[in-house]
C-alpha positions, 0 to 999 in steps of 0.5 A: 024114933023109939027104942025099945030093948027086949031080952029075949029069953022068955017065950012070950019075948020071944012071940012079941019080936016075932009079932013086932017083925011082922009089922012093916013100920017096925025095923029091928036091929038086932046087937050082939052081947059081948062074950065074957072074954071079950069084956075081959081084953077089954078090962086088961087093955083099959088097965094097960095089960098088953103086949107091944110090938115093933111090927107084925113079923116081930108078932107072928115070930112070937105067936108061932113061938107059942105054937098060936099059929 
């Protein structure tokens, strides 16, 4: 197996997939990027920057505190 990454923000990358998806022993998988907040929770919860608690009523009593939910 190889593994091949293309960006996809030109054109011509843009042709080259939809060539390659045309080829019946090539199978594409295509993964998300995570978004710039996402890497953000990440960074604080890797830091220890989270929030604890005893139960999941203690959480929604909190969020709807907020006006979350």
């Amino acid at each position: 197996m190889t593994t091949i990454v293309i960006n996809e923000k030109s054109v011509g990358a843009k042709k080259l997939v939809e060539y390659l998806r045309t080829q019946p022993f090539v199978t594409i998988v295509e993964e998300k990027a995570p978004t710039d907040s996402l890497l953000k929770s990440m960074e604080e919860a890797e830091v220890g920057k989270t929030t604890e608690y005893n139960s999941t009523e203690e959480l929604f009593s909190k969020l709807r505190e907020k006006g979350n939910v």
